[in-house]
C-alpha atoms as a printed R data frame, in Angstrom:
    type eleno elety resid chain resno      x       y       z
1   ATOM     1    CA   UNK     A     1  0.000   0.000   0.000
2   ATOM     2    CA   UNK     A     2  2.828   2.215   1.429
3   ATOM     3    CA   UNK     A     3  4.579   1.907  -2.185
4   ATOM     4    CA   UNK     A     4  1.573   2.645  -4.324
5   ATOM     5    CA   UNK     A     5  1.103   5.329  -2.381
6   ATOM     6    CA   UNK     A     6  4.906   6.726  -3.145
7   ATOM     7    CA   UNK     A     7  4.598   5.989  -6.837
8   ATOM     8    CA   UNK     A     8  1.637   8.167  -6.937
9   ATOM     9    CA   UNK     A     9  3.376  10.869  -4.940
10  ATOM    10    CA   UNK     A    10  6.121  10.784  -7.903
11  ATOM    11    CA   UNK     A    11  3.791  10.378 -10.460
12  ATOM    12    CA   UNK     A    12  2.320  13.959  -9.482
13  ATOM    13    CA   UNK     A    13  5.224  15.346  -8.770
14  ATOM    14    CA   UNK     A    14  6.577  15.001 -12.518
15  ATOM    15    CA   UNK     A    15  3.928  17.196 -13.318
16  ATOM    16    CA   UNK     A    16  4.717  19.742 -11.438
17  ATOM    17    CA   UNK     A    17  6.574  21.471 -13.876
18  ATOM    18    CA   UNK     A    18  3.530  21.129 -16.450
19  ATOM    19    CA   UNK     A    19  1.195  22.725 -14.369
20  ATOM    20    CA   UNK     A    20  3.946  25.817 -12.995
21  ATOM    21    CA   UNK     A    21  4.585  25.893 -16.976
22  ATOM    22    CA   UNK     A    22  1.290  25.838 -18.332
23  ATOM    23    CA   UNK     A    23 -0.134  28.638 -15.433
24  ATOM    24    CA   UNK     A    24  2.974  30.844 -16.373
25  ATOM    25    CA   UNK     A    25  1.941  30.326 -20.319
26  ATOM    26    CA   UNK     A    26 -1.424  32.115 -19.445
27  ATOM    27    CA   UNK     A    27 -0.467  34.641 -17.386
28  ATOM    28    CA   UNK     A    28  2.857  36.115 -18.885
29  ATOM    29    CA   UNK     A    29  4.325  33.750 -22.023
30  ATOM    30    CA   UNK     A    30  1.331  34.041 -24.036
31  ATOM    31    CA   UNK     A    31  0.173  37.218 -23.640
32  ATOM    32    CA   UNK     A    32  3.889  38.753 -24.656
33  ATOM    33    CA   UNK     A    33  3.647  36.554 -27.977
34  ATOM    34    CA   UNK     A    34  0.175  38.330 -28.287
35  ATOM    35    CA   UNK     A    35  1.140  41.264 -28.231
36  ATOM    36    CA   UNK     A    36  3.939  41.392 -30.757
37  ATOM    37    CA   UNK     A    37  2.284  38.086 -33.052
38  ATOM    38    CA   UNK     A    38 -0.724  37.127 -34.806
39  ATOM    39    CA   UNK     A    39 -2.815  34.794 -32.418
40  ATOM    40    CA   UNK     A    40 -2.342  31.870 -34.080
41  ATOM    41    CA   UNK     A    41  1.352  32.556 -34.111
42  ATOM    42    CA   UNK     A    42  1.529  33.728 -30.677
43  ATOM    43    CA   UNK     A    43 -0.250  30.690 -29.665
44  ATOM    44    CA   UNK     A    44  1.868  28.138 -31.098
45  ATOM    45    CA   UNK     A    45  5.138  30.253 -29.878
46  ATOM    46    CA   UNK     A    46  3.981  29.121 -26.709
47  ATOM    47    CA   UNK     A    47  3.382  26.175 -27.029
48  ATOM    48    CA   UNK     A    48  6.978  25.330 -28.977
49  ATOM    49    CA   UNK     A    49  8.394  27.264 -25.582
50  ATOM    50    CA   UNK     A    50  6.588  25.543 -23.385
51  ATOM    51    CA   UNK     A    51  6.477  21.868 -24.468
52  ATOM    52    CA   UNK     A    52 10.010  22.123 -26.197
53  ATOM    53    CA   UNK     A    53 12.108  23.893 -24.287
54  ATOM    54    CA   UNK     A    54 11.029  24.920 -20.388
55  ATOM    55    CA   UNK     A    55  9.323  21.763 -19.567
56  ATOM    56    CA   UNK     A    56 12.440  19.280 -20.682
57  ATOM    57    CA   UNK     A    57 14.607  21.875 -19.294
58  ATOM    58    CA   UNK     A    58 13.518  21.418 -15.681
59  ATOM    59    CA   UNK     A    59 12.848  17.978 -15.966
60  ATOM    60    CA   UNK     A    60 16.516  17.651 -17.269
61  ATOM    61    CA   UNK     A    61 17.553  20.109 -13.605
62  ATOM    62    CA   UNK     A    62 15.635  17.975 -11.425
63  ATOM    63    CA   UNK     A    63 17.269  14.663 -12.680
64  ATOM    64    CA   UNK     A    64 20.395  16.513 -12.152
65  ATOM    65    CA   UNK     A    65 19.955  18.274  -8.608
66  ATOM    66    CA   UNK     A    66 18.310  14.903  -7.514
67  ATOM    67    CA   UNK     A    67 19.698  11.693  -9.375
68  ATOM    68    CA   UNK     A    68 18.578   8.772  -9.257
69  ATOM    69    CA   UNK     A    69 20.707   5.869  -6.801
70  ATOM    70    CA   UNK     A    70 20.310   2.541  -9.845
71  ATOM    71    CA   UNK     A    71 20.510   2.587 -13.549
72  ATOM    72    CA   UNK     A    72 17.068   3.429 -15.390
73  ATOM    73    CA   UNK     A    73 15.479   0.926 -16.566
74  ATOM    74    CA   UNK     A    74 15.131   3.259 -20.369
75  ATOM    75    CA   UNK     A    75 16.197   6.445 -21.972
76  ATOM    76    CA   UNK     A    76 13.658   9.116 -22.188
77  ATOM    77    CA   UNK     A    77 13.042  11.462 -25.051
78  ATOM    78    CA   UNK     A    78 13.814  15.720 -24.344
79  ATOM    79    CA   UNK     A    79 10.096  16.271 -23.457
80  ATOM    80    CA   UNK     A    80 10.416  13.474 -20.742
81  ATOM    81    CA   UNK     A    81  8.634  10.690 -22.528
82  ATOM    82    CA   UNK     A    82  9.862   6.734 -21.915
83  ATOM    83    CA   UNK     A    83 11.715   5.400 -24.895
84  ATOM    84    CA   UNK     A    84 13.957   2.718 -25.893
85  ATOM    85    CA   UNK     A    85 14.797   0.314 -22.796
86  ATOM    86    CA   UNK     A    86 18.378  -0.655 -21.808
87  ATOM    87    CA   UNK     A    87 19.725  -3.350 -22.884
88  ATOM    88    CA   UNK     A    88 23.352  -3.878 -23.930
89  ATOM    89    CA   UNK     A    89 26.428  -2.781 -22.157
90  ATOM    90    CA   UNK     A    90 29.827  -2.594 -23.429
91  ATOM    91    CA   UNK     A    91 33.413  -2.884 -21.610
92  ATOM    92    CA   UNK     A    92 36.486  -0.708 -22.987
93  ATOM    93    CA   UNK     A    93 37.698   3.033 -23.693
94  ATOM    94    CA   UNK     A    94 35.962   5.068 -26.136
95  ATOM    95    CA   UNK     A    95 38.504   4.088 -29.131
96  ATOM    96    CA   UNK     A    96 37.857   0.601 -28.289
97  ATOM    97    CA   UNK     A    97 34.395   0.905 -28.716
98  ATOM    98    CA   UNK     A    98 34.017   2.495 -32.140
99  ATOM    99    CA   UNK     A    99 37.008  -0.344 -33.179
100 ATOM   100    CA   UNK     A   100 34.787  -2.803 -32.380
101 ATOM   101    CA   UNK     A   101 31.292  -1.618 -32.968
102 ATOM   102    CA   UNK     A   102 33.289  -0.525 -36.489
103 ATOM   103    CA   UNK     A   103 34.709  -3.864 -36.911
104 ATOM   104    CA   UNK     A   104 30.854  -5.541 -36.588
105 ATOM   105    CA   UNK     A   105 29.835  -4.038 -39.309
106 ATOM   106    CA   UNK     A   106 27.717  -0.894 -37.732
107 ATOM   107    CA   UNK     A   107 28.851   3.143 -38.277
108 ATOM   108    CA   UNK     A   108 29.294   5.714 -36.251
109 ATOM   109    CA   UNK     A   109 27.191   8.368 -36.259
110 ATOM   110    CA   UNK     A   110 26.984  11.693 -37.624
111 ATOM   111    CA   UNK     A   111 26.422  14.830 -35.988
112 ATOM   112    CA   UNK     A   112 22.901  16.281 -35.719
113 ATOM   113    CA   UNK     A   113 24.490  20.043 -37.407
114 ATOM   114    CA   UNK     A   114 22.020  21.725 -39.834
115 ATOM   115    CA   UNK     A   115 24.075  20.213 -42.828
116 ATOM   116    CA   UNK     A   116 24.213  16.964 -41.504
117 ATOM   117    CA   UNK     A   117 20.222  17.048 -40.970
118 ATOM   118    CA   UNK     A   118 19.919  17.984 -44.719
119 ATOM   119    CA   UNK     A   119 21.483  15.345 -46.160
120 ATOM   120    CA   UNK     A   120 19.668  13.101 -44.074
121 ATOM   121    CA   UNK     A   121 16.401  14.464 -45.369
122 ATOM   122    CA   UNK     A   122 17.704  14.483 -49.218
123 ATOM   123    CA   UNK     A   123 18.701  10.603 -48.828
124 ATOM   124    CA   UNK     A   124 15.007   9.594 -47.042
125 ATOM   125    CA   UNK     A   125 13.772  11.861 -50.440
126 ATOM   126    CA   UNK     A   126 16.218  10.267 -52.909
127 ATOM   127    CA   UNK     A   127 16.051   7.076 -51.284
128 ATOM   128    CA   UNK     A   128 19.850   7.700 -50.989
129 ATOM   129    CA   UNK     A   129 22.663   6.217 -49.251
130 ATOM   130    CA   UNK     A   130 23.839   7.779 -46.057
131 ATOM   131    CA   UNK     A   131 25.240   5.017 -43.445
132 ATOM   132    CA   UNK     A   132 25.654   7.290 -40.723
133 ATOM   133    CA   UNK     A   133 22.560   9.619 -40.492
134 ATOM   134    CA   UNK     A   134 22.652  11.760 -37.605
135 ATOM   135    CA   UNK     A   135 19.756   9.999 -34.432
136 ATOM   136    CA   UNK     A   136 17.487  11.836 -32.264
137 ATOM   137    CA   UNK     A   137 18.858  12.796 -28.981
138 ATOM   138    CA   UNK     A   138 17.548  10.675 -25.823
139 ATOM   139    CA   UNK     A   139 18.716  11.036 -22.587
140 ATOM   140    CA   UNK     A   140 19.321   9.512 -18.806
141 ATOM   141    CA   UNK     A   141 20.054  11.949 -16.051
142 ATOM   142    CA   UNK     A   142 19.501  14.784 -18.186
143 ATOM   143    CA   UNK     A   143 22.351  13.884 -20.198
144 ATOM   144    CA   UNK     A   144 21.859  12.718 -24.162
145 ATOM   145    CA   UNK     A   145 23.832  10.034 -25.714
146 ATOM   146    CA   UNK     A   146 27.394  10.300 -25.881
147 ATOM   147    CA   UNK     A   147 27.795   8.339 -29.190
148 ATOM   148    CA   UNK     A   148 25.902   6.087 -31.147
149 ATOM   149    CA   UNK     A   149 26.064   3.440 -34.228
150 ATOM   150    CA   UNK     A   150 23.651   2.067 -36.699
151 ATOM   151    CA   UNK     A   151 23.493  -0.797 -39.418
152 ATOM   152    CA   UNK     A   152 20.849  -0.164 -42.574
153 ATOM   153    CA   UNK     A   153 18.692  -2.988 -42.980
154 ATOM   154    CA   UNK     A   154 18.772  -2.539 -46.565
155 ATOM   155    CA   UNK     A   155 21.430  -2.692 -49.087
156 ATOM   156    CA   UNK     A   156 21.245   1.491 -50.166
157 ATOM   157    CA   UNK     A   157 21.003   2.380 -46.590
158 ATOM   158    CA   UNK     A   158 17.594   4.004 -47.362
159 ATOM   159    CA   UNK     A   159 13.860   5.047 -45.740
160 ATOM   160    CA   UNK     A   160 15.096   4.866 -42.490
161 ATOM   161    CA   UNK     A   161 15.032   1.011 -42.398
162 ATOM   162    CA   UNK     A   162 18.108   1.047 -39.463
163 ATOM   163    CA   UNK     A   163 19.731  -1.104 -36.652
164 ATOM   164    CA   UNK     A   164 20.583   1.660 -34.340
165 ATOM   165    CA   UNK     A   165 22.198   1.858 -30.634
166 ATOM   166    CA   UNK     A   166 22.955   4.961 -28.583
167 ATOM   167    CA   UNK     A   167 25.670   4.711 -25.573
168 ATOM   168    CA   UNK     A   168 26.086   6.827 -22.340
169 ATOM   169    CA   UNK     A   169 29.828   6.172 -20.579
170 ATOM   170    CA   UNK     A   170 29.290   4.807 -17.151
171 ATOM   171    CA   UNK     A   171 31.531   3.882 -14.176
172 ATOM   172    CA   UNK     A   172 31.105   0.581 -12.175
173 ATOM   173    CA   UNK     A   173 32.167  -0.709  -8.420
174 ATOM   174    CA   UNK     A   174 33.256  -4.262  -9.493
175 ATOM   175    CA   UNK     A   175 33.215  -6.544 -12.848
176 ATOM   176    CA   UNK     A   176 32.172  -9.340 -10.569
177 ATOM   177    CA   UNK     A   177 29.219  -7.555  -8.756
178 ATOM   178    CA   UNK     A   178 27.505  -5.515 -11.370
179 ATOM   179    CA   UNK     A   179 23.896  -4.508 -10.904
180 ATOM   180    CA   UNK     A   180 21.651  -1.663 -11.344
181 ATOM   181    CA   UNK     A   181 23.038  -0.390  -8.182
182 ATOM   182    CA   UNK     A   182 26.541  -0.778  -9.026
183 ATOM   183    CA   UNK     A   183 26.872   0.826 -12.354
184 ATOM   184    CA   UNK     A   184 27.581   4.804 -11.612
185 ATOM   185    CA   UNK     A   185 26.504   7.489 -14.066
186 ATOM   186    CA   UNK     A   186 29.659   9.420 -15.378
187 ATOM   187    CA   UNK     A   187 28.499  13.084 -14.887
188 ATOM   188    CA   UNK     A   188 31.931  15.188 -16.747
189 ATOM   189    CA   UNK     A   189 31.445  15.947 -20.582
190 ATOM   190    CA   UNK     A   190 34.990  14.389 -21.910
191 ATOM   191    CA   UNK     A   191 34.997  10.513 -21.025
192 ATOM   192    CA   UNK     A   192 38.513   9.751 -19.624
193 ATOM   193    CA   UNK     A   193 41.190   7.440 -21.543
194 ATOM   194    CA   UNK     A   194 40.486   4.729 -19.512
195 ATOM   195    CA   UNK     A   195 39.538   1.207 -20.834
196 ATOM   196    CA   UNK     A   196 37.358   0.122 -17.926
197 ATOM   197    CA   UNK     A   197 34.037   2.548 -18.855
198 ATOM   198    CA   UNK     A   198 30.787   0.580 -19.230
199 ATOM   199    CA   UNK     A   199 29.200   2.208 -22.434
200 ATOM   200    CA   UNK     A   200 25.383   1.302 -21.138
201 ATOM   201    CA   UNK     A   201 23.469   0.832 -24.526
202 ATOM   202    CA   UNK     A   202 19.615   1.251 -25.644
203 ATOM   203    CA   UNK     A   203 19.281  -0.646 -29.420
204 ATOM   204    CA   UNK     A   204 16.431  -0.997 -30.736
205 ATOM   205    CA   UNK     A   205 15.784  -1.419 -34.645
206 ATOM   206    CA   UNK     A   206 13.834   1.012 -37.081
207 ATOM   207    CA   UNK     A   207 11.319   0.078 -39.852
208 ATOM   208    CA   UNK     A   208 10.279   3.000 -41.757
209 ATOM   209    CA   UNK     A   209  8.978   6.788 -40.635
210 ATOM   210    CA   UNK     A   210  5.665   8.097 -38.589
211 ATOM   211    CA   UNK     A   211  4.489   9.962 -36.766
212 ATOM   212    CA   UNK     A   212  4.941  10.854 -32.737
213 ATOM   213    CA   UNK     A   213  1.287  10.420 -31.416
214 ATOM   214    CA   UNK     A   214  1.751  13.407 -28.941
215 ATOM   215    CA   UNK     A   215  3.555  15.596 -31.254
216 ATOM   216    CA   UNK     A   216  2.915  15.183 -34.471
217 ATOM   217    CA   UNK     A   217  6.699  15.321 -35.280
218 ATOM   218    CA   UNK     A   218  7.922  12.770 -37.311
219 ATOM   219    CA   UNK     A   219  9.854   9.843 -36.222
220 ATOM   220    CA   UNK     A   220 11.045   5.939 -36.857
221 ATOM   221    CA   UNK     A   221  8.778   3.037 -36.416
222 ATOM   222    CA   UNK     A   222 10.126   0.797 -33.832
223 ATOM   223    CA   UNK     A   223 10.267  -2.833 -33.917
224 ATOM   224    CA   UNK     A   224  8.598  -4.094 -30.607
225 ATOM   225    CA   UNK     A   225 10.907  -6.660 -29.547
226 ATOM   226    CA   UNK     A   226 13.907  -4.841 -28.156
227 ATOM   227    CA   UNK     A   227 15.836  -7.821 -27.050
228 ATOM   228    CA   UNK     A   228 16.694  -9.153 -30.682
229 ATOM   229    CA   UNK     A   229 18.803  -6.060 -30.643
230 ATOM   230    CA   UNK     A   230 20.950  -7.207 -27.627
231 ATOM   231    CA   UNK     A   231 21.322 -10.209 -29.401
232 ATOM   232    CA   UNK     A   232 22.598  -9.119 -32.324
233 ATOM   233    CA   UNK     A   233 24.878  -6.810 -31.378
234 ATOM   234    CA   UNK     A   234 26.574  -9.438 -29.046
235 ATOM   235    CA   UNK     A   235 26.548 -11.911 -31.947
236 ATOM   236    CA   UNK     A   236 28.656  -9.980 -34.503
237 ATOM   237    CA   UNK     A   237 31.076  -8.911 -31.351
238 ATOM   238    CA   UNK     A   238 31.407 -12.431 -31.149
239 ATOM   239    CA   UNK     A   239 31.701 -13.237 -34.549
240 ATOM   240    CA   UNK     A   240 34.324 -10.532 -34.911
241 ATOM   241    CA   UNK     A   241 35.993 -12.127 -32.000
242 ATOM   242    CA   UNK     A   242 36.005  -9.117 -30.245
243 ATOM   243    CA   UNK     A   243 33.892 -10.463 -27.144
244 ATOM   244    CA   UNK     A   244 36.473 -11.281 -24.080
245 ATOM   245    CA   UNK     A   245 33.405 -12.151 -21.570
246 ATOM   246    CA   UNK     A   246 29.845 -11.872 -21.383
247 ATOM   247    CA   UNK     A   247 27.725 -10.762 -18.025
248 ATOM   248    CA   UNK     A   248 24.094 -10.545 -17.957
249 ATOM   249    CA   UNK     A   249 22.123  -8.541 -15.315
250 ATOM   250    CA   UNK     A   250 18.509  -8.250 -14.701
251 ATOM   251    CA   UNK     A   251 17.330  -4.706 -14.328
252 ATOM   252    CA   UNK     A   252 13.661  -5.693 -14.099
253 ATOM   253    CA   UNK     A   253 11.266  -8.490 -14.652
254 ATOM   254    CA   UNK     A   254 10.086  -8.016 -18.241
255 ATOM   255    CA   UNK     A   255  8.151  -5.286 -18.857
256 ATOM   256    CA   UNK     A   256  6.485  -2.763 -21.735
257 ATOM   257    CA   UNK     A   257  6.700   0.381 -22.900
258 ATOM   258    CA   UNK     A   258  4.354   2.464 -24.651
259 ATOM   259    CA   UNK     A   259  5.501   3.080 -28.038
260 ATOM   260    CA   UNK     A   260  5.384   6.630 -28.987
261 ATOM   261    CA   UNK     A   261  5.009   6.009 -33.101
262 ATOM   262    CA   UNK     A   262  1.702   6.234 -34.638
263 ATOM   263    CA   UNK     A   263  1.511   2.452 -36.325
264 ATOM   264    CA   UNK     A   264  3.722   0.694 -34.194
265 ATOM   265    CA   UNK     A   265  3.121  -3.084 -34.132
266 ATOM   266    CA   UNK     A   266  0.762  -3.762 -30.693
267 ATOM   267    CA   UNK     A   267  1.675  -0.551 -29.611
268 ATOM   268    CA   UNK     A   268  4.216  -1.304 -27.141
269 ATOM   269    CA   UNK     A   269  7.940  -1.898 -27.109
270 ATOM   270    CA   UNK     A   270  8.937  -5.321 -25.119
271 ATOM   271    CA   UNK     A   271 12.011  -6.655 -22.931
272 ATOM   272    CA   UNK     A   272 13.019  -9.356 -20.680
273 ATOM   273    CA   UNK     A   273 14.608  -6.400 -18.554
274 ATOM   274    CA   UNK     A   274 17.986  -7.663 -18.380
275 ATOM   275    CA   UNK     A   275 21.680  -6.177 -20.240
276 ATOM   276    CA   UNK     A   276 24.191  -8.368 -21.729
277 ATOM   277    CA   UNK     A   277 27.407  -6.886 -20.900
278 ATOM   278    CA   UNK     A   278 30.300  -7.451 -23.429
279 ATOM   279    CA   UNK     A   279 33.705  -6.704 -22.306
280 ATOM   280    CA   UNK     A   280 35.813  -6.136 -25.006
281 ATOM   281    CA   UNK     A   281 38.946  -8.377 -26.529
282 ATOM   282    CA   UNK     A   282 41.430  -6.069 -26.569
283 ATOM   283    CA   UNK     A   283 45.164  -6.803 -25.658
């Protein structure tokens, strides 16, 4: 009782923010669009503001100021929405990761600049090749991915048809003990040249472009099983011989999340809630 109680007590308290935003929208953000805009303008200046920016700002702060003591059990998206779950973990230094994530077959990503963005759009017009189009941001702690791979599921690397991961570099206590309680989020910007980082992992695997049901903006279909990522990934480390040892942890007992794509098979993304953690074979 005592717990459902607590979860309800954080379930209001994330919106908070919504409801200081959305009072300060009427009184003072809206009415200074209003009187400098069209309404219709002014009214969706707000809204961009408000939903865009200020909300996932302080939701970012507060994850921040008050972090959480285990690993998440997902990523969530800049407006604070659940997205892909975690589920692959990876032992080594930064240049050991892209060697081997290389070396499997998968590129490294792009950068999301305004030129990068533009020839991302061009090759999903085209139905061009461009291996390492730029991904979304998605974040844990406030913080968004600090690099990230895909593999095209097609031949001309076209229509957003993608294997894709995103990694955030974490510390742990002990190889032998790791948990969700064990594995430390790594707060400084520059990773350290250190080859015992734990590169915590969400892949997931996209199959063509939508729509975000909240949003409207447009984003990848997502394949509902999340776990056949995991797999994969540790398969080709393997098959590259690049996988030293394998450790799998449970984060959870298997559990959904609501996926956020307009025509998304059941409507739900799906794991077994544990992370296969690969430390690399590197000499």
């Amino acid at each position: 009782m005592i717990s459902y109680l607590w979860l309800d007590i954080k379930r209001f308290a994330v919106l908070v923010p919504g409801i200081v935003i959305f009072y300060l929208s009427v009184r003072d953000i809206f009415p200074f669009f209003d009187k400098r805009l069209p309404f219709a303008f002014a009214f969706l200046a707000t809204y961009i503001l408000g939903a865009y920016v200020l909300i996932p700002a302080i939701l970012r702060l507060w994850r921040i100021i008050v972090p959480a003591n285990h690993l998440p059990l997902y990523c969530i998206t800049p407006d604070g929405y659940a997205s892909d779950p975690l589920n692959i973990g990876i032992i080594g230094s930064r240049r050991q990761l892209i060697k081997a994530m290389t070396a499997a077959g998968w590129y490294k990503t792009d950068r999301r600049t305004l030129g990068n963005l533009t020839h991302a759009a061009l090759a999903i017009l085209l139905n061009r090749s461009y291996p390492a189009t730029p991904v979304s941001s998605l974040y844990l702690f406030g913080r968004k991915q600090d690099i990230s791979f895909e593999k095209s599921l097609t031949r001309n690397h076209g229509r957003g048809r993608r294997h894709h991961v995103r990694f955030w570099a974490t510390t742990y206590e002990d190889l032998n003990t790791l948990s969700a309680t064990s594995i430390h989020w790594y707060n400084r910007r520059a990773q350290p040249q250190t080859t015992n980082l734990l590169w915590v992992g969400a892949a997931s695997q996209d199959i063509g472009l939508t729509f975000i049901k909240h949003s409207l903006q447009i984003t990848h279909r997502v394949v509902p099983d999340t776990d056949s990522e995991r797999e994969l990934i540790v398969r080709q480390l393997e098959t590259s011989q690049l996988a030293k040892t394998l450790t799998t942890i449970e984060l959870f007992s298997p559990y959904r999340l609501t996926n956020r794509a307009w025509g998304g098979r059941h409507g739900y993304l799906s794991t077994d809630g544990k992370m296969t953690i690969v430390r690399l074979n590197f000499n």
